[in-house]
C-alpha positions as CSV (number, residue, x, y, z in Angstrom):
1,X,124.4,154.5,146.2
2,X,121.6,153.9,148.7
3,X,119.7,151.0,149.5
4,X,116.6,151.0,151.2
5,X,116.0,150.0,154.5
6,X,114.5,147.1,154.1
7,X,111.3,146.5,155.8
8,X,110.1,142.9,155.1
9,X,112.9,139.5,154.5
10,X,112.8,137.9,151.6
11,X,111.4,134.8,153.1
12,X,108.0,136.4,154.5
13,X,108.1,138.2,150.7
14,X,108.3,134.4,149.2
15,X,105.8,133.4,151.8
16,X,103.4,136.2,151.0
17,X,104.0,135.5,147.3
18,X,103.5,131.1,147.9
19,X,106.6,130.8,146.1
20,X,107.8,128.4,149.4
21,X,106.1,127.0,152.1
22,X,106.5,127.6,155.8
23,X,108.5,124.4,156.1
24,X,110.5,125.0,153.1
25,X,111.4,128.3,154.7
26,X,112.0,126.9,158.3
27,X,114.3,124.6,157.1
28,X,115.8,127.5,155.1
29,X,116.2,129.8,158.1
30,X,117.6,126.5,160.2
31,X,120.9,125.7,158.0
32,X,121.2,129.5,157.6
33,X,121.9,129.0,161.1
34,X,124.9,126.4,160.7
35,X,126.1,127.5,157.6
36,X,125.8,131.2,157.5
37,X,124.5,131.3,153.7
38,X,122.1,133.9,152.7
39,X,118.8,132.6,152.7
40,X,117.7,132.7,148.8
41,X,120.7,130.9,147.7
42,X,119.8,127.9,150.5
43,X,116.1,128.1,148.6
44,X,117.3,127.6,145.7
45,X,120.2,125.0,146.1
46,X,117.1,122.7,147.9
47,X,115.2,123.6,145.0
48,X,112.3,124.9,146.7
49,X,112.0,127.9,144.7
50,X,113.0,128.9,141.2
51,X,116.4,130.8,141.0
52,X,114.7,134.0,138.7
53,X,111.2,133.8,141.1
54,X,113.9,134.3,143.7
55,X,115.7,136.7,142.6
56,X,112.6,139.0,141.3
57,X,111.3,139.2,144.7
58,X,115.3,140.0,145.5
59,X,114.6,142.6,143.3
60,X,111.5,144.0,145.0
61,X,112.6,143.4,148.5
62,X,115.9,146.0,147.9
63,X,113.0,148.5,145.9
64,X,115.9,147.4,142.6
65,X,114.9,146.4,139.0
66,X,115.8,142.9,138.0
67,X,117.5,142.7,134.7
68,X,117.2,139.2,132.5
69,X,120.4,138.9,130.5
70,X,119.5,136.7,128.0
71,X,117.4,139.1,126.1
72,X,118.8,142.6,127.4
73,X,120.5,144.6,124.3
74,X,123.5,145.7,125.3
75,X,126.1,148.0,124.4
76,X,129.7,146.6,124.4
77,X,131.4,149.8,124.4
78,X,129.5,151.0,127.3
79,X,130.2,147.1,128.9
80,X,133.8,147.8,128.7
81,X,133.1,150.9,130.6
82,X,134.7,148.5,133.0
83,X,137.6,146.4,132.4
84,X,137.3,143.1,132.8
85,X,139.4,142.4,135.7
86,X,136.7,145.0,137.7
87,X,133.7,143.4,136.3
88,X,134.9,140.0,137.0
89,X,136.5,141.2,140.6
90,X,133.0,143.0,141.4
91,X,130.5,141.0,139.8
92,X,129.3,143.5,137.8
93,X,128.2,144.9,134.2
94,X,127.6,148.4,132.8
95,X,123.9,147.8,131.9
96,X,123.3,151.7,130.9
97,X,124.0,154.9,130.9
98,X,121.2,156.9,132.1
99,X,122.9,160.4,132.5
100,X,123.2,161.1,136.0
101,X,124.3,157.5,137.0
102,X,125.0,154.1,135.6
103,X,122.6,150.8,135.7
104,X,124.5,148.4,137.0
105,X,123.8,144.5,136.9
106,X,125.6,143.2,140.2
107,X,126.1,139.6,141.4
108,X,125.2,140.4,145.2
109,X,123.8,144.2,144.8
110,X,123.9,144.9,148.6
111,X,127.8,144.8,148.4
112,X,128.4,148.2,149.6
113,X,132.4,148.0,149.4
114,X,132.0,146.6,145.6
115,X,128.9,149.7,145.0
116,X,131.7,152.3,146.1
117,X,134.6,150.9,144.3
118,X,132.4,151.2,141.3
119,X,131.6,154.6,141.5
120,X,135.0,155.6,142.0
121,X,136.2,153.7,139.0
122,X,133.3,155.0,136.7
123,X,133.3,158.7,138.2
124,X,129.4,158.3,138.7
125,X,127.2,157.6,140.4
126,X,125.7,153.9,140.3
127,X,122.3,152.2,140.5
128,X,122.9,148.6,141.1
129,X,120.5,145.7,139.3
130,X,119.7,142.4,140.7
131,X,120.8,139.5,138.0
132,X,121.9,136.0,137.8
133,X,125.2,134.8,138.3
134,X,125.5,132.3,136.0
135,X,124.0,134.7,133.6
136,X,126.7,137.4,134.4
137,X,129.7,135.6,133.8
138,X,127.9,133.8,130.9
139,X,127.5,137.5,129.5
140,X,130.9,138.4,130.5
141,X,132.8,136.1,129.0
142,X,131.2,137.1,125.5
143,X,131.6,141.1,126.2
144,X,135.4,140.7,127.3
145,X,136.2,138.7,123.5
146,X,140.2,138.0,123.3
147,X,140.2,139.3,119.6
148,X,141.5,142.2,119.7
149,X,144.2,141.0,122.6
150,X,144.7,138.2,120.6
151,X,145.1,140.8,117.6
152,X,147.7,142.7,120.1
153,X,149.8,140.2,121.3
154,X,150.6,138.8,117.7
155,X,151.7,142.4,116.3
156,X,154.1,142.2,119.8
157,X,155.1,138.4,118.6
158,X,155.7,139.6,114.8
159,X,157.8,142.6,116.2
160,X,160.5,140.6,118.1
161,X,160.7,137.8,115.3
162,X,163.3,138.2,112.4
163,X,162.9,136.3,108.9
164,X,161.7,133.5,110.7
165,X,164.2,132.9,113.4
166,X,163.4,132.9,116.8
167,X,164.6,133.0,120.3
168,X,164.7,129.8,121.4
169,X,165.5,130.4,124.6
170,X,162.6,132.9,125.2
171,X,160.0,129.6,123.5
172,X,161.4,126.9,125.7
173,X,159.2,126.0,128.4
174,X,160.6,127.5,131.4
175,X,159.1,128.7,135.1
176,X,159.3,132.5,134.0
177,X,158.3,132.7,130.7
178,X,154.4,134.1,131.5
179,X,155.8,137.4,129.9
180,X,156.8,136.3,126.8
181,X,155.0,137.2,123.6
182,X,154.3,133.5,122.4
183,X,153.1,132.8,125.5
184,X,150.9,135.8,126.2
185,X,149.3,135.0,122.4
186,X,148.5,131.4,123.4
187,X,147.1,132.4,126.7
188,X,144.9,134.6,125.1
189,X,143.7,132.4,122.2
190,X,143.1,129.6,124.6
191,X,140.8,131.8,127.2
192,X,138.7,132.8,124.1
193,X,137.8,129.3,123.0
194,X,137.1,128.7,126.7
195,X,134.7,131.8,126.8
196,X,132.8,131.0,123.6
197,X,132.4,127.0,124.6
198,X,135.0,125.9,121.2
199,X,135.6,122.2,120.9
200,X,138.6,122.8,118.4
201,X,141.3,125.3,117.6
202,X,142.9,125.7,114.1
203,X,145.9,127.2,113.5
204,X,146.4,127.9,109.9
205,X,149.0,129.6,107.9
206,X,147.7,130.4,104.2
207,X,150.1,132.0,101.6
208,X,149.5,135.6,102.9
209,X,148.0,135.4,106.8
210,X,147.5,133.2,109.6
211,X,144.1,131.9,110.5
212,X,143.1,130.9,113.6
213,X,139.7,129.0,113.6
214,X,137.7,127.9,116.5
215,X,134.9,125.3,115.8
216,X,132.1,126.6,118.1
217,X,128.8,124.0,118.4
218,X,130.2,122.2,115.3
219,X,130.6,125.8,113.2
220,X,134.0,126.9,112.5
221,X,134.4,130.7,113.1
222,X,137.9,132.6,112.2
223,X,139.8,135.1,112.9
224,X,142.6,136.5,110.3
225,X,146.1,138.3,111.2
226,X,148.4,139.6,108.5
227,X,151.4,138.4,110.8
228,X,151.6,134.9,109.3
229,X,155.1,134.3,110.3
230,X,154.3,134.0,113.8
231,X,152.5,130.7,112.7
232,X,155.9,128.9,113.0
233,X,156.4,130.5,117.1
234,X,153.0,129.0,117.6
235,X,153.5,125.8,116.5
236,X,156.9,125.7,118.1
237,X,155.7,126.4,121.3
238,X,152.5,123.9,120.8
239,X,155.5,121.2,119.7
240,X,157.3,121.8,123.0
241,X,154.3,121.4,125.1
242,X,153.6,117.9,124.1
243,X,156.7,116.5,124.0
244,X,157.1,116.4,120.1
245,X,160.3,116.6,118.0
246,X,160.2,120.2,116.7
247,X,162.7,119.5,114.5
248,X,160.6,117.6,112.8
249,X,158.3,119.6,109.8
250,X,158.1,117.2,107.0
251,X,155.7,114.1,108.8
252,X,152.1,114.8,111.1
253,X,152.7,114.4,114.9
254,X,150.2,113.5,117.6
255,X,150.6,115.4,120.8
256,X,149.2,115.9,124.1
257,X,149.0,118.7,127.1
258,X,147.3,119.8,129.7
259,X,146.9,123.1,131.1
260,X,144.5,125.7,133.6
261,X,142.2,128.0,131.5
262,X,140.0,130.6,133.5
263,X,139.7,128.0,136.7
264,X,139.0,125.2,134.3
265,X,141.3,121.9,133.2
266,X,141.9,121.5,129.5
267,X,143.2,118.1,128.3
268,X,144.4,119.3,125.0
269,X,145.1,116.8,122.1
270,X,147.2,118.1,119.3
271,X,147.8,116.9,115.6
272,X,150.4,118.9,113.5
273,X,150.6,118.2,109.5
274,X,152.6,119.6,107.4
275,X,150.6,122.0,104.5
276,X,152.0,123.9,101.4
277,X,153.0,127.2,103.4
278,X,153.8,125.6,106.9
279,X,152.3,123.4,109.3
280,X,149.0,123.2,110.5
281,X,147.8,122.3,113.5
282,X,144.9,121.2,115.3
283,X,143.8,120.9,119.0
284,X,141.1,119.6,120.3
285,X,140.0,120.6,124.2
286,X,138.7,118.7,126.8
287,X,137.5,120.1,129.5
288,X,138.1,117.7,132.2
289,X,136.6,120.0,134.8
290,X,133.1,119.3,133.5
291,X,134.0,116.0,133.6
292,X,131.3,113.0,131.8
293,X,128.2,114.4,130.8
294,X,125.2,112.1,132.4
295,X,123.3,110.0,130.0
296,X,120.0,112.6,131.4
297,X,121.5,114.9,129.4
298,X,122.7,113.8,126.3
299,X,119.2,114.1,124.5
300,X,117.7,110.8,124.5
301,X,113.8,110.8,124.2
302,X,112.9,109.1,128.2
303,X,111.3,106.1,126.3
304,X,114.9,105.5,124.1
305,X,116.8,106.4,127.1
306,X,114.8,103.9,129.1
307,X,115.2,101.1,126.5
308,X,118.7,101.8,126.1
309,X,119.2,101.5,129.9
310,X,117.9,98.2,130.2
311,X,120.3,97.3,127.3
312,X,123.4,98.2,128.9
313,X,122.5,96.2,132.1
314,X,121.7,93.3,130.6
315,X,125.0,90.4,131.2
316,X,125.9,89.9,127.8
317,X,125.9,91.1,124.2
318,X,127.2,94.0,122.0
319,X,125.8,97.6,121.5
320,X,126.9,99.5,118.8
321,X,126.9,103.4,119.3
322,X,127.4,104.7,115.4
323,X,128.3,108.1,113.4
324,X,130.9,110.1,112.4
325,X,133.9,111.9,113.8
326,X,132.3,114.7,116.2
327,X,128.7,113.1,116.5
328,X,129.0,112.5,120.3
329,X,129.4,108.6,120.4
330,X,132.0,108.8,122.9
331,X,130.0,110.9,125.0
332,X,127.0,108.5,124.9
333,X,129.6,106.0,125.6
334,X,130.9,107.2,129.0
335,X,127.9,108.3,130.7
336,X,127.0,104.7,130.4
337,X,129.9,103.4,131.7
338,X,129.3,106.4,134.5
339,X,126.0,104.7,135.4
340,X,127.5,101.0,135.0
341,X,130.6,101.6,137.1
342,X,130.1,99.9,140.8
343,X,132.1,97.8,143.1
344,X,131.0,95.0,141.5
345,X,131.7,95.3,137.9
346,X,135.3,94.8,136.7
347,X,134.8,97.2,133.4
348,X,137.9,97.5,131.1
349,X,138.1,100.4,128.1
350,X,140.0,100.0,125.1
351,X,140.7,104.2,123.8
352,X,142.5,106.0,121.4
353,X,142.8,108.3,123.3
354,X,141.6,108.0,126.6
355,X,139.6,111.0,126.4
356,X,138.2,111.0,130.1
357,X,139.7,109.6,133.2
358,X,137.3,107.6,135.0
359,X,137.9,106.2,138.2
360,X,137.5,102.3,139.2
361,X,137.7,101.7,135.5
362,X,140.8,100.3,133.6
363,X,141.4,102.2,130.5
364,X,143.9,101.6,128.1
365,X,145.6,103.5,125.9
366,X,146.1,102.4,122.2
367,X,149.8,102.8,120.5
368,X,150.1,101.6,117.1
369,X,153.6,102.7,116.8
370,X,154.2,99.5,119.6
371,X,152.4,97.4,118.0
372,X,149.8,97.6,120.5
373,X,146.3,98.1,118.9
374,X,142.6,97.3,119.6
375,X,142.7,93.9,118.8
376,X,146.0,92.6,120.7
377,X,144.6,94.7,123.9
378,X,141.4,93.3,123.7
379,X,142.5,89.4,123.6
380,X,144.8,90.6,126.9
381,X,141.9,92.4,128.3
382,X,139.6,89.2,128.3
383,X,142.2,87.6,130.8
384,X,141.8,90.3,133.2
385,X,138.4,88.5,133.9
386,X,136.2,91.6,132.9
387,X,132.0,91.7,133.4
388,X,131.9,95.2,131.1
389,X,134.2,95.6,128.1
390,X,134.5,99.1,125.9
391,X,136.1,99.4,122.9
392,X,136.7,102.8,121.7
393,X,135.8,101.7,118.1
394,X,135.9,98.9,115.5
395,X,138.0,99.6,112.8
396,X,138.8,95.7,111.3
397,X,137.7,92.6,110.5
398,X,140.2,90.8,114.1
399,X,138.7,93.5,116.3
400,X,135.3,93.1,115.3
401,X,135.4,88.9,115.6
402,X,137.0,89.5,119.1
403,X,134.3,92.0,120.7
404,X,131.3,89.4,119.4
405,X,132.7,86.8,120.6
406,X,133.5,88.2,123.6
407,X,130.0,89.4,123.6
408,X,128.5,85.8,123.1
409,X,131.0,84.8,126.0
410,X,129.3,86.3,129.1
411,X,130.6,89.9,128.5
412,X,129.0,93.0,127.6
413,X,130.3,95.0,125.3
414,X,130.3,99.0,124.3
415,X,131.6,100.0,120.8
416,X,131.8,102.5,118.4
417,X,131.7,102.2,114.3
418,X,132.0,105.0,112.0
419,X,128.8,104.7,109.6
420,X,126.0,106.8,108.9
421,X,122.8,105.0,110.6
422,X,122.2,102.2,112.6
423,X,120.5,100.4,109.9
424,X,123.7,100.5,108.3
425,X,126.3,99.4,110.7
426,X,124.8,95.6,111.2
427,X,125.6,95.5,107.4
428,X,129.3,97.3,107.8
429,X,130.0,94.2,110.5
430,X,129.1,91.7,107.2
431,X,131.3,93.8,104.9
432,X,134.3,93.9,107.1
433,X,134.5,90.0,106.6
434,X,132.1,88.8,109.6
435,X,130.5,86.0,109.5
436,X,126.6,86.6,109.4
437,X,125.4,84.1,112.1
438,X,128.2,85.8,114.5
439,X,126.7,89.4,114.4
440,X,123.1,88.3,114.4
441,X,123.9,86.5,117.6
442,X,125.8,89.1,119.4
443,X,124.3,91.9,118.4
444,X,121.9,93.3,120.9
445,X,121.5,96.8,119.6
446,X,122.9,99.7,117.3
447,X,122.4,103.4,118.2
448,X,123.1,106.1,115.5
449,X,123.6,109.5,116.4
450,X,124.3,113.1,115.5
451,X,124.5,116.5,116.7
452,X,121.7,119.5,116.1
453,X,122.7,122.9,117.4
454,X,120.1,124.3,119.7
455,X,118.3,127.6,119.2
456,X,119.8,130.7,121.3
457,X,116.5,131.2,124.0
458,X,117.4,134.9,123.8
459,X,116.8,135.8,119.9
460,X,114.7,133.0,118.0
461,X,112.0,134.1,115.8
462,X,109.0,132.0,114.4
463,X,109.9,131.1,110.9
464,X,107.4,130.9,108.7
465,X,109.1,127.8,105.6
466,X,108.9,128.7,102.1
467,X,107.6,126.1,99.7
468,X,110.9,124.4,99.1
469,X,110.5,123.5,102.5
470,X,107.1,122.4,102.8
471,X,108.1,120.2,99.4
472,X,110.8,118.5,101.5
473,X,108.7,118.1,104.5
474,X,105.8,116.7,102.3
475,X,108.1,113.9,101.4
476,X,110.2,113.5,104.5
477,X,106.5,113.0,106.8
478,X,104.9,110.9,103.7
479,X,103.1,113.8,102.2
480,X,101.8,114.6,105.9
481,X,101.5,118.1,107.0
482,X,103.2,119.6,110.7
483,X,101.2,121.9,112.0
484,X,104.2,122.8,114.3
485,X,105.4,126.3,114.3
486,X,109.5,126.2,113.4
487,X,111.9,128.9,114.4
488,X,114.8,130.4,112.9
489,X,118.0,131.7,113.9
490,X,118.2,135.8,114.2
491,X,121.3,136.5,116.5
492,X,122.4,138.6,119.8
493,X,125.0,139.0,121.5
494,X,124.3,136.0,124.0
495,X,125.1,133.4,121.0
496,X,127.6,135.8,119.6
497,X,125.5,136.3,116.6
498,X,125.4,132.9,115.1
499,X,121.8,132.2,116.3
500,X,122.5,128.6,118.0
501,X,123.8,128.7,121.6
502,X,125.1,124.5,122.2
503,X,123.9,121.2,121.0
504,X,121.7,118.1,122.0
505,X,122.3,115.0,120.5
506,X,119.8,113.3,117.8
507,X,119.2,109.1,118.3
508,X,117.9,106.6,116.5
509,X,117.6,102.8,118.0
510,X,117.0,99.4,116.6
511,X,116.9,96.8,118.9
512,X,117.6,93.5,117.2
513,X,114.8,90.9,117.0
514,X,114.5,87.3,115.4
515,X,113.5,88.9,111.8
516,X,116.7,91.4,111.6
517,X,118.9,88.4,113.1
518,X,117.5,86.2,110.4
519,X,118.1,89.0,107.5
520,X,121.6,89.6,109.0
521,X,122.3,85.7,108.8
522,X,121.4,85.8,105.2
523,X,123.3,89.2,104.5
524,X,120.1,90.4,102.9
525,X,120.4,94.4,103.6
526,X,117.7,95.0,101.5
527,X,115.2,92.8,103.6
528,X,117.2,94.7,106.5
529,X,115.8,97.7,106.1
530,X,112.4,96.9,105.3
531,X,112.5,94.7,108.5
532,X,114.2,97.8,110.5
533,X,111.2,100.2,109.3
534,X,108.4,98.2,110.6
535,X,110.3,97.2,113.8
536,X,108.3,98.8,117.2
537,X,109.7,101.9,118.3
538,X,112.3,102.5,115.6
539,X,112.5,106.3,114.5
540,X,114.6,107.4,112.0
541,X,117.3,110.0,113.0
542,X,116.1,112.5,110.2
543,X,112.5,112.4,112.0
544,X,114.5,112.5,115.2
545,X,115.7,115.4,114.5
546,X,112.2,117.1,113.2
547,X,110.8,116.6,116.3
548,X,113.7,118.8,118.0
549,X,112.3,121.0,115.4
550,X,109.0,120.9,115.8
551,X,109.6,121.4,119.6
552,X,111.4,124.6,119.2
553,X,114.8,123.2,120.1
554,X,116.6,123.2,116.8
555,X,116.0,124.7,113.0
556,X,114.8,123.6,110.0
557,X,118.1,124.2,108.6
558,X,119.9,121.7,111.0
559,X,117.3,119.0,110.3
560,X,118.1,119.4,106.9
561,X,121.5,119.2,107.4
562,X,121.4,115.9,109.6
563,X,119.0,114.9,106.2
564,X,122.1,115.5,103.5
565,X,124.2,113.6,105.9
566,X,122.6,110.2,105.5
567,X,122.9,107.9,102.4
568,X,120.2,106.9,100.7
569,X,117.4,109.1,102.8
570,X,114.7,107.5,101.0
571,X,115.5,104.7,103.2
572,X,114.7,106.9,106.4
573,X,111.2,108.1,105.4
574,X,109.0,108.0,108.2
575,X,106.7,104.5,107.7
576,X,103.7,104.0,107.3
């Protein structure tokens, strides 16, 4: 491999192209000087150039190509070219083969010892390509899939076990166990849900084989094996890792772990239950190495996310964050309680589980099986003289008295209720025994949320709706035309053919006024609503969600879905 000699810096090539300034570069050239960091990535860390304007004129600088990942077809067989321990080692990927040499993309492409290695292990020749990191090792970890090791490691697994029984001594936690089979097989199953960003891991033995399911932006995908006996090893092994009685087959368990995937922390919460031809279990991950995502970023429109800033700082009064299981209302939760955390707020969270530790913040964990629930912490939690109070959800009439009153005491509080809509949960609070004059007083506003997957960048087409869907728009918008254009999911090997590549959350907000207090006093839902729909700056989730559509973000189909979710949707129609 040669590189040529290069004639101009990037910097004057950034200049020359107004990409920076002359003070943008000085300042560049200056902590270069202290630091010792190449010059483009010290650009773009101060954000005074764009990463792939950057690395173009890289590209043009070193007389290279530059090669965009997302939308680059590739081959995997000629990917694998390399095993993943080179890539990953080199920074590198087999882009193509061209006969006489290989294309290859390369993390820093003026590594000379990396270039050689290369082209000792590939018997060629090699061309290097200037691409993004973060793109690489996004593309990575979907080329370098733990199927077929996964595949692999359970044939080894079913080999060693007989009729069931197994070595106990080789399952048992111990310091040198890396090499057994089990352990390999986990390993491997928990770097692929890493890889392809899975929330949940199923473990599933039917009559016949053993699924394994990974639920991957809210879709479960699976993989089957014919070696369904080595469902029992797995769940052993999962059992001994949180601390559970393995003995135990006939009753569900609760468990939890954590362990080091790939550089990354997993808090791993496990639920076994016992199933017709075994025991199934459950996991859900956590990566704590992310940590809490910032309220910027959980999809709030700026004007909600304004509005429902100046809620959470205001002294007093409860805010209800609803929807169900796996609709993101603890992650709303906590990146408010990110932005409300300082010296001078005592803030105490009531959990099951404690999902994320936060620092400065006193978070308790709930154990029914001591008798210690929401309610009992809470009334101990309002002696430890809190300003900011959290509770992880509302599930009964005592819990739901104490957090009102609490909030009509001075304190602010955060909950959680599982209904559909906001427009709903005011009335839930009524139904679970309440008294009307209570919520309408505390009640300072409910949130209603729910998850659409986004669009994968790399492969969405313009989708031109049939008249089914031009129907349900007609009535969804009021017999209103969009004149948006909608997209559609195709598929590539960046989403790993599913068409959707992660998720933004979907809001809807009603802040209470003197009108919804007064309908809530009478328990007059009906009135509710009708007060709710006319209220300024309320917008229904379903239209929410349309105008992620309508944006390109998110599909038709999605919107639709979040549409069958809701209860009575002609209650959600858009208002005139």
């Amino acid at each position: 491999m040669v590189i040529a000699r290069l004639k101009t810096t990037l910097g004057q090539l950034l200049l020359q192209r107004r990409l920076v300034t002359e003070q943008q570069l000085e300042m560049a050239l200056a902590k270069q000087e202290e630091t010792g960091e190449r010059i483009g990535q010290i650009l773009v860390n101060n954000r005074f150039v764009d990463e792939i304007a950057m690395l173009q004129t890289l590209a043009e600088q070193l007389q290279l190509s530059f090669a965009d990942l997302r939308s680059f077809d590739f081959d995997t067989q000629l990917v694998q070219s390399l095993t993943e321990t080179h890539a990953r080692r080199y920074g590198a990927i087999v882009l193509e083969d061209r006969g006489i040499d290989f294309l290859v993309g390369m993390k820093d492409p003026m590594d000379l010892f990396a270039s050689d290695e290369l082209e000792r292990i590939l018997q060629r020749p090699i061309t290097p390509a200037v691409v993004k990191p973060e793109e690489l090792d996004n593309t990575l970890d979907l080329a370098y899939r733990r199927t077929d090791e996964i595949a692999t490691f359970a044939t080894e697994l079913d080999g060693e076990l007989t009729d069931g029984q197994f070595d106990l001594a080789e399952l048992a936690l111990g310091a040198d166990d890396s090499e057994a089979p089990v352990v390999k097989l986990l390993q491997s199953i928990f770097e692929d849900a890493v890889q392809v960003r899975a929330s949940d891991i199923h473990i599933e033995p039917d009559e016949s084989v053993l699924r394994i399911r990974q639920r991957v932006d809210g879709v479960l995908q699976e993989q089957v094996m014919k070696e369904k006996r080595i469902a029992s090893a797995l769940v052993l092994r999962l059992k001994l890792l949180s601390g559970l009685d393995i003995s135990e087959k006939r009753l569900p368990q609760d468990g939890r772990f954590s362990l080091l995937v790939k550089g990354r922390k997993l808090d791993v919460r496990l639920s076994t239950m016992p199933i017709a031809n075994g025991e199934s279990v459950v996991m859900r991950l956590l990566d704590q190495t992310e940590g809490v995502t910032d309220l910027n970023e959980v999809g709030m429109p700026s004007e909600m996310l304004a509005r429902f800033r100046r809620l959470v700082t205001m002294p007093h009064g409860l805010i209800l964050v609803t929807g169900p299981t796996g609709s993101g209302k603890t992650t709303t939760l906590y990146g408010a309680l990110q932005e409300l955390n300082v010296i001078d707020k005592k803030i105490i969270s009531v959990e099951d589980p404690v999902e994320y530790k936060l620092q400065r913040i006193n978070q308790v964990q709930i154990n029914e099986k001591i008798d210690l629930d929401f309610a009992r912490v809470l009334r101990s939690a309002l002696r430890q003289d809190p300003d900011i109070l959290m509770v992880g959800e509302i599930r009964d009439r005592e819990t739901a008295d104490i957090a009102l009153r609490a909030a009509m005491t001075g304190h602010l509080v955060l909950s959680t209720l599982h209904t559909n809509d906001a427009l709903a949960s005011a009335m839930r609070l009524v139904d679970m025994g309440v008294e009307g004059f209570l919520a309408a007083t505390a009640l300072r506003a409910l949130v209603a949320q729910r998850l659409v997957r986004r669009l994968c960048e790399s492969c969405k087409q313009v989708h031109v709706i049939d008249e089914s869907e031009r129907l349900w728009l007609g009535h969804l918008l009021k017999n209103r035309s969009s004149s948006a254009t909608f997209f559609k999911t195709s598929g590539c090997h960046r989403c790993n053919n599913t068409g959707y590549r992660g998720r933004i959350g979907v809001f809807e907000m009603l802040v209470m006024n003197q009108e919804l207090g007064d309908a809530l006093r009478r328990g007059d839902s009906a009135e509710f609503i009708r007060t709710a729909q006319r209220t300024p700056g309320y917008v229904p989730l379903v239209r929410s969600a349309l105008e992620f559509a309508e944006q390109g973000i998110t599909s038709l189909e999605d919107v639709q879905r979040v549409s069958e979710q809701i209860d009575d949707s002609e209650d959600f129609l858009v208002s005139d």
